[in-house]
VEXDREN-20293 format. One record per residue (C-alpha): x, y, z. Coordinates in steps of 0.25 Angstrom, whole numbers, plus 5000, padded with zeros to 4 digits. Last residue first. Layout:
% VEXDREN-20293
XYZ ...
This chain:
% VEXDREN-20293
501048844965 500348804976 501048764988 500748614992 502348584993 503148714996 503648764983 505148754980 506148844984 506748934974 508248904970 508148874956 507148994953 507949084961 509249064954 508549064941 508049204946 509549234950 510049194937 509149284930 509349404939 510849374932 510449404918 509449504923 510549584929 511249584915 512449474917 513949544919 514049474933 513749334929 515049344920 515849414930 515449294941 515649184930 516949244930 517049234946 516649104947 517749034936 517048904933 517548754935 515948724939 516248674953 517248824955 515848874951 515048804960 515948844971 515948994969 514348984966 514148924980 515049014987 514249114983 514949244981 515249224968 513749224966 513649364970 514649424962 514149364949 512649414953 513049554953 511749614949 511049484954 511649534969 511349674969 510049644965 509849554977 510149414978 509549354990 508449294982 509249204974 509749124985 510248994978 511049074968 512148964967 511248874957 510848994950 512249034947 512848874943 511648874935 511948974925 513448944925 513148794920 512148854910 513148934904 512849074903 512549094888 512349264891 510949274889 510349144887 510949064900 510949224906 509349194908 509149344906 507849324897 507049254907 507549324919 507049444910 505749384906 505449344922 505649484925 504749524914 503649434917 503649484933 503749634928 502349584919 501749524932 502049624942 501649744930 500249624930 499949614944 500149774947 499149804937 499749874924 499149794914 497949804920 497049714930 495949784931 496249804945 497349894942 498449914954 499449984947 500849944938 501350064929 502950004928 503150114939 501950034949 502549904947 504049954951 503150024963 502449914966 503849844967 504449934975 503149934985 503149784987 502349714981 501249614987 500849474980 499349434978 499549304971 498749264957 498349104951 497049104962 496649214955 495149164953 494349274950 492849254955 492049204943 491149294938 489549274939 488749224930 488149334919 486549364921 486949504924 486449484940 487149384942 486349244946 486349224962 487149134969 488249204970 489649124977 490149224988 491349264987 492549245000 
């Protein structure tokens, strides 16, 4: 709690203004992370300098989001829209894919009954849009699971702030 001053400052100025940071969270790392951070030069710096933890978070943050950004297979390889959103409809559980699982993300999606269906639906041969899906860069297909996971996110609890 502070304390409100009642007298004038002693240097004639008025007082600061408490920082208002109402606009940050407070979020723990895990020890692998800190230590990703830590190898890019990130340290705990009060000064808040460029190689703080908050902003080697915030600038790995922005380049990840650049490369979903960029890797958006729509742009990069002219995948039709229709197969585009025939995948992240089917990838209702995003975050149960592992690495393992974008790496090979052809494979795993014919495993989904869903996709299987939807594609026999759509008149389409499942097992070449599988190859196809397959030779995409990882970050082609990391895309598609982020869009997947944007899609498929739960909405915001009424009276929660944003």
């Amino acid at each position: 709690m502070q304390t409100k001053r009642t007298e004038p400052p002693m240097n004639g100025r008025p007082p600061a203004m408490p920082r208002q940071r109402s606009h940050r969270s407070t979020i723990s790392l895990p020890a692998k992370l800190r230590t990703a951070l830590e190898k890019r030069g990130a340290r705990s710096d009060k000064s808040h300098g460029p190689y703080n933890y908050t902003r080697q978070l915030t600038r790995t943050l922005e380049l990840y989001g650049a490369v979903i950004e960029k890797s958006d297979p729509r742009q990069t390889r002219t995948l039709p829209e229709e197969h585009y959103e025939l995948v992240v409809a089917v990838l209702t559980d995003p975050l149960d894919l592992e690495t393992f699982h974008i790496h090979r993300l052809g494979d795993y999606l014919c495993e989904l009954p869903a996709f299987l269906a939807r594609t026999r639906d759509l008149e389409l041969d499942a097992h070449q849009l599988r190859d196809l899906l397959n030779a995409y860069t990882f970050a082609e297909k990391l895309h598609l699971v982020e869009a997947a996971q944007v899609r498929h996110a739960p909405p915001r609890p009424p009276g929660e702030p944003a």
